[in-house]
C-alpha positions as CSV (number, residue, x, y, z in Angstrom):
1,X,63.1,104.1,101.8
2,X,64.4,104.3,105.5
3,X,61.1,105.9,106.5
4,X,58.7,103.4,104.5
5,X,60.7,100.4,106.4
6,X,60.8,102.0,110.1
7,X,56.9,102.7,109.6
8,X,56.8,98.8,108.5
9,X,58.5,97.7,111.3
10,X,56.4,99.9,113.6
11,X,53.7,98.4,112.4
12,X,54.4,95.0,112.5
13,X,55.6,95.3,116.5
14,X,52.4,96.7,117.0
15,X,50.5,93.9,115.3
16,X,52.1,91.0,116.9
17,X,54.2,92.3,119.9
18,X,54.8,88.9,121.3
19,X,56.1,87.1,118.0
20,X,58.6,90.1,117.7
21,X,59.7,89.4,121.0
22,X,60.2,85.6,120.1
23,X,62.4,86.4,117.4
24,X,64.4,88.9,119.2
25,X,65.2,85.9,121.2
26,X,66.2,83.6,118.6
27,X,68.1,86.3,116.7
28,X,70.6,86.6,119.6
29,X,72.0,83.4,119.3
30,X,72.3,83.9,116.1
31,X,75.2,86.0,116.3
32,X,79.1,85.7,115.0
33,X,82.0,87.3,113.6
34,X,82.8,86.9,110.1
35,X,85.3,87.5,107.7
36,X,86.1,87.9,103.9
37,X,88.3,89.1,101.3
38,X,87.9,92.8,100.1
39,X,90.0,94.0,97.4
40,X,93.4,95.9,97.9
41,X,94.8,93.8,100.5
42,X,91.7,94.9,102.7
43,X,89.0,92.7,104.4
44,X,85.5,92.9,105.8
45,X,85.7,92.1,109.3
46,X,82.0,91.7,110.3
47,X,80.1,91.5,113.4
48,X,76.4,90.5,113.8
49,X,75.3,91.4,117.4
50,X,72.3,92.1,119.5
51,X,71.7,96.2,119.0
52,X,72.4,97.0,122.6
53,X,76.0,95.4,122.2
54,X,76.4,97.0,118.9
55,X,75.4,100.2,119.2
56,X,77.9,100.2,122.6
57,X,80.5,99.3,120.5
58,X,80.4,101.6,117.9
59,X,80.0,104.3,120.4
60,X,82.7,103.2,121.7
61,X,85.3,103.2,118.9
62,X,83.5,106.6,118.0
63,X,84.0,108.8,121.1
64,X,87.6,107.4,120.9
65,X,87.6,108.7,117.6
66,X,86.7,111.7,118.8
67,X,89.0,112.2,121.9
68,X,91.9,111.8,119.5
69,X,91.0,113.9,117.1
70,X,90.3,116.2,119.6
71,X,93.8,116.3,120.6
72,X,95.6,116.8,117.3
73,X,94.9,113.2,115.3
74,X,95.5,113.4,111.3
75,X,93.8,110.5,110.7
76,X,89.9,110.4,109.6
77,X,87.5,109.4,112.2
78,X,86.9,106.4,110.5
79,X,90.3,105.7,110.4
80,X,90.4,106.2,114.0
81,X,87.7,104.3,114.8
82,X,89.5,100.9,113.0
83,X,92.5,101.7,114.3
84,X,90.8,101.4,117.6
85,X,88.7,98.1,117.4
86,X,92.5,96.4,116.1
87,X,94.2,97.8,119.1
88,X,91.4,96.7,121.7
89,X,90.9,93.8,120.6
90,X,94.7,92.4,119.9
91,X,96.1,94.4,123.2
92,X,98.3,96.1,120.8
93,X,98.5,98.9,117.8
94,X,98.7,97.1,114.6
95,X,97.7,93.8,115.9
96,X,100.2,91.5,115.0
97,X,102.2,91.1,118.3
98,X,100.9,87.9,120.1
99,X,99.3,87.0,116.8
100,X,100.6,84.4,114.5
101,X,99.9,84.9,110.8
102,X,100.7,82.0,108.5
103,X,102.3,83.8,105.4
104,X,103.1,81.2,102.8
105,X,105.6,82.6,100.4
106,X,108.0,81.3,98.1
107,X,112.3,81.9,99.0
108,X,112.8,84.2,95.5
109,X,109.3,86.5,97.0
110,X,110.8,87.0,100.4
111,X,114.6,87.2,99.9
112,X,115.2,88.0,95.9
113,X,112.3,90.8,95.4
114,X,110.6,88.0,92.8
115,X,106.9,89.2,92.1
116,X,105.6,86.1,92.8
117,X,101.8,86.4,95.0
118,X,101.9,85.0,98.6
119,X,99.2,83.2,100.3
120,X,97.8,84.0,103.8
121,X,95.4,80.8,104.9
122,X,91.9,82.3,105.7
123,X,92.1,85.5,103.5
124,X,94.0,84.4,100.1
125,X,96.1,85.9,97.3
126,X,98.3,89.1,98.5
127,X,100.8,90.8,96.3
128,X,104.7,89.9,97.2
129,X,105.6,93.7,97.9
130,X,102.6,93.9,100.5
131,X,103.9,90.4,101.9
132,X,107.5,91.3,102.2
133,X,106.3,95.1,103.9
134,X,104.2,92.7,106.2
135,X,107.2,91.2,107.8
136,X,109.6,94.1,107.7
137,X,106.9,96.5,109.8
138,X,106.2,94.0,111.9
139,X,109.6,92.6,112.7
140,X,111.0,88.7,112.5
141,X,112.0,86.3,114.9
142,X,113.9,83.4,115.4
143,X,112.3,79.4,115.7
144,X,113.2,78.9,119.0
145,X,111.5,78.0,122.7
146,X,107.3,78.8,123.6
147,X,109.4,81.8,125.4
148,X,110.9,83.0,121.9
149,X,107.6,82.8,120.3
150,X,105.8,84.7,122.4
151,X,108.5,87.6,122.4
152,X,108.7,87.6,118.8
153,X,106.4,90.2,117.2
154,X,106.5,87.8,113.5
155,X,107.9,84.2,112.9
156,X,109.3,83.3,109.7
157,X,108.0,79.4,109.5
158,X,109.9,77.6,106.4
159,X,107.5,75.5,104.1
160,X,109.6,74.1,101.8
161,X,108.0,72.5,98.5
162,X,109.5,70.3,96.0
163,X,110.3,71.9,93.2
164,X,108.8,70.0,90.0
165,X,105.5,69.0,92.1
166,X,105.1,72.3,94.5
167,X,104.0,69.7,97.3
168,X,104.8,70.6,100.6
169,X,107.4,68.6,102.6
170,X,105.6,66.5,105.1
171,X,106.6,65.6,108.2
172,X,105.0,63.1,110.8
173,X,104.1,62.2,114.1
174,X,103.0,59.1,116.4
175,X,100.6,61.3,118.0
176,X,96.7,60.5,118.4
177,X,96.2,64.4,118.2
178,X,97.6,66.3,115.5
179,X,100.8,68.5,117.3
180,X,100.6,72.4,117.0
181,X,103.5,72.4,114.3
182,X,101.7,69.8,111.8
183,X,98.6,71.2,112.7
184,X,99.6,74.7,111.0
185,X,101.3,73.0,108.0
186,X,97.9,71.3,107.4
187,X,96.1,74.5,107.7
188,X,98.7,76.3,105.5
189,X,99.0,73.6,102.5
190,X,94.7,72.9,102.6
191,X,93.9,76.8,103.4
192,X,90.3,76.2,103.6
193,X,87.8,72.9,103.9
194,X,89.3,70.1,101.5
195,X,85.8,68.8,100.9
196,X,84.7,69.0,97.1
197,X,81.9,72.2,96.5
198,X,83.2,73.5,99.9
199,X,85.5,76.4,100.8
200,X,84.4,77.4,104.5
201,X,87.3,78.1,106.7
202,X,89.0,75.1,108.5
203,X,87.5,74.4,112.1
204,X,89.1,70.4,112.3
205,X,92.1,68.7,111.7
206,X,90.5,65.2,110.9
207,X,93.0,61.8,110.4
208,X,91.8,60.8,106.4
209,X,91.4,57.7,107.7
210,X,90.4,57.3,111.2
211,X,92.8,57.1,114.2
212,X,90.5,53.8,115.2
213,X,90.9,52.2,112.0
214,X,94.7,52.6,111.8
215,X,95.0,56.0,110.5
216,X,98.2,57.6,110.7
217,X,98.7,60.8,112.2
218,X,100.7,62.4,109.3
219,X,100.6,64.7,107.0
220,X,99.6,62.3,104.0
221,X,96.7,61.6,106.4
222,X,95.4,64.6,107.6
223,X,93.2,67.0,105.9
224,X,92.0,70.3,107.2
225,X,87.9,70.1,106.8
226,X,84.6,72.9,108.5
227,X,82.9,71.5,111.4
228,X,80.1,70.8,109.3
229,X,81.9,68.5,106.8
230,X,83.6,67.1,109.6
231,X,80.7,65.1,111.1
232,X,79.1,64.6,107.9
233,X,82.2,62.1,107.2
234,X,81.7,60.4,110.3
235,X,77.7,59.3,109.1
236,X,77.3,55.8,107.6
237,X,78.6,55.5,104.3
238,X,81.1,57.6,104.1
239,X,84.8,56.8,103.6
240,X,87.6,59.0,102.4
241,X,91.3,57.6,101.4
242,X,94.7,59.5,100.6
243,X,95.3,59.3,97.0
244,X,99.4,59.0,96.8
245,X,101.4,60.9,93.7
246,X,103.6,63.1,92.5
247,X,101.7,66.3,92.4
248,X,100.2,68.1,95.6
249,X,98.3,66.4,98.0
250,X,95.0,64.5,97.5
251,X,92.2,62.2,98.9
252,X,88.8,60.8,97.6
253,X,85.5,60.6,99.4
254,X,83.2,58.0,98.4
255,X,79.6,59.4,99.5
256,X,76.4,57.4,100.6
257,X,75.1,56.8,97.0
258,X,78.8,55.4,95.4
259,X,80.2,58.6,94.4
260,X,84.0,59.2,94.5
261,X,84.8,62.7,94.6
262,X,88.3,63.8,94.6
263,X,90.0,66.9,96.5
264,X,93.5,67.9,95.6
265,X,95.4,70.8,97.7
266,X,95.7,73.7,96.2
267,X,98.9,75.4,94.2
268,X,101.0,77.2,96.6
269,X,102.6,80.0,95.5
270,X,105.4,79.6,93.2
271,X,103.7,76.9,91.5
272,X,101.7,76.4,87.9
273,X,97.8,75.9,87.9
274,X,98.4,73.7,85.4
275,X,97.2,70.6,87.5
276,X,93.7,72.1,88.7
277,X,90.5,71.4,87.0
278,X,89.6,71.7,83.3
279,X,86.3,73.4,82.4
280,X,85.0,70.1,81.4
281,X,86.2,68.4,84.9
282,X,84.2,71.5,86.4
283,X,81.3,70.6,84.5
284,X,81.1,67.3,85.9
285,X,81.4,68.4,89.2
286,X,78.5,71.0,88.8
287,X,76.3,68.3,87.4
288,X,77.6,65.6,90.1
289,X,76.4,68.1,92.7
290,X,73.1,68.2,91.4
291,X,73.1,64.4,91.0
292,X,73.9,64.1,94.8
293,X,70.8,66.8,95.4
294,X,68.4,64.0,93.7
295,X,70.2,61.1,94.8
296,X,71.0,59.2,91.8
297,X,74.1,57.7,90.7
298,X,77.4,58.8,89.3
299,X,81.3,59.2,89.2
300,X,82.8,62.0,89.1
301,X,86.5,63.7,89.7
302,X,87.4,67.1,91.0
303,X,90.9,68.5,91.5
C-alpha cells in the first residue's frame, strides 16, 4: 500500500509541480497541536507540522533515545523518546513543576481513599487512586504569594460544592476582566465550551450578558465558551441569559431564528447524573440541530 501511494504522489508532483507547491504553502499554516483522551489515564498529544520541523524533532527525541540507552537506560526507546519531548518542553522531568493542573476532586477522594472519579478540565474522567498518586509524586503546596506558587511543584485549590445541588461555590468580582482565580473556577466548573452540540476546549471567558449592557463580572455570569462560539454570540440576534436555580449552573441562548437552547454545567465529581438529559431531551436536541441547519423554527431544551 505504501509503495502504490509514494508512486501516486510521485506522480502527481510530476503532473502539476506548481499546484503541489501551492498547497505545500497553505498546508503550513495549517499546523497545530492537539490533544485528546486515550484510555488508561493516557492521552494523544499530537502535532501537525511542516516535514522538515517534524522529522527534526523526532530525530531529535530519537538520538536522545539513543544516547541514553547507550549509557545504561532500562526504559524502551519509545519510552525514552516521550520522556524526552515532556522534559524539553516543560524545562523539567515529569512536567508538572511550573505547570498548574486543575484537578477537581471531591474531600472523601483525596483525604478518605473514597473511589469516587476525579475530573481534570481538558482531558476528563481519571480514576481517584491515579488522582491521589498525581498529587503525592508530584508534591503539594500551600495557597500563598505569586512567590509560593511558583515554588510549589502542585497546589491543592479547594472547590467546594454544595452538597444536595453539587454546584460550585461562586465567588465575585467588580472587575471588567475576569481575575486569574475566577477565571480557573469557570474553567474548572464548565470544563469545555458551554455552547449546546459543542465540546471544543475553552479559549474565552465571556460575561453571559455583556460587560456593556450591565453584565456582572461573576461567576453566575460567566461562562467558559471556544473562540469560535465566542464571536458567533456576538452576531446579531443572539442573546444568552443566566438561568438561576438550585441545581448546577445554567444559561439559555436564544439563536437568530427564535430558538432557546439551554446549557447546564456539568456534574462534578461526587455528584448524581441524575439532572442531565433524558434520551427523549437528546432527541430533541438532535432534531433541533438539524432544524437550525435548514432554518426553520423550533424550541428546544438541553441540559
Amino acid at each position: 500500500d505504501r509503495a502504490v501511494v509514494a508512486a501516486a504522489r510521485t506522480a502527481a508532483y510530476r503532473r502539476d509541480p506548481r499546484c503541489v507547491t501551492q498547497r505545500a504553502a497553505h498546508a503550513e499554516t495549517e499546523r497545530r497541536v492537539s490533544l485528546r483522551p486515550a484510555p488508561d489515564t493516557m492521552c494523544y498529544l499530537t502535532a501537525l507540522l511542516p516535514v522538515a520541523e517534524g522529522v527534526s524533532v523526532h530525530g531529535a527525541l530519537t538520538l536522545q533515545a539513543d544516547t541514553l540507552r547507550s549509557a545504561g537506560d532500562s526504559r524502551s526507546r519509545g519510552q525514552l523518546m516521550a520522556d524526552t519531548l515532556v522534559e524539553r518542553t516543560t524545562g523539567k522531568a515529569g512536567g508538572i513543576s511550573g505547570i498548574e493542573i486543575q484537578l477537581v476532586m471531591t474531600d472523601r477522594t483525596l483525604f478518605q481513599g473514597d473511589s469516587e472519579p476525579a475530573r481534570i478540565p481538558g482531558y476528563g474522567i481519571v480514576p481517584a487512586g491515579w488522582a491521589r498518586a498525581l498529587l503525592k509524586d508530584a508534591g503539594t503546596g500551600t495557597a500563598g504569594g505569586p512567590g509560593d506558587e511558583r515554588a510549589s511543584a502542585a497546589w491543592l485549590r479547594r472547590l467546594y460544592t454544595a452538597p444536595a445541588t453539587g454546584e460550585l461555590v461562586g465567588m465575585d468580582s467588580r472587575a471588567r476582566i475576569f481575575p486569574t482565580g475566577l477565571r480557573r473556577f469557570i474553567q474548572a466548573r464548565d470544563d469545555t465550551c458551554r455552547t449546546p452540540y459543542c465540546d471544543a476546549p475553552i479559549r474565552h471567558l465571556d460575561h453571559i450578558v455583556p460587560r456593556h449592557r450591565g453584565g456582572a463580572t461573576t461567576t453566575a455570569n460567566g461562562a467558559g465558551l471556544c473562540e469560535a462560539c465566542n464571536h458567533t454570540k456576538e452576531a446579531p440576534g443572539w442573546c444568552a441569559q443566566p438561568r438561576p436555580g438550585p441545581g448546577r449552573h445554567a444559561l439559555q441562548l436564544r439563536t437568530p431564528t427564535g430558538h432557546s437552547c439551554y446549557s447546564t454545567a456539568p456534574p462534578l465529581p461526587g455528584t448524581a447524573y441524575g439532572s442531565t438529559a433524558t434520551f427523549g431531551q437528546r432527541r430533541k436536541v438532535r432534531h433541533l440541530a438539524k432544524v437550525l441547519k435548514l432554518g426553520r423554527g423550533g424550541t428546544a431544551r438541553a441540559a
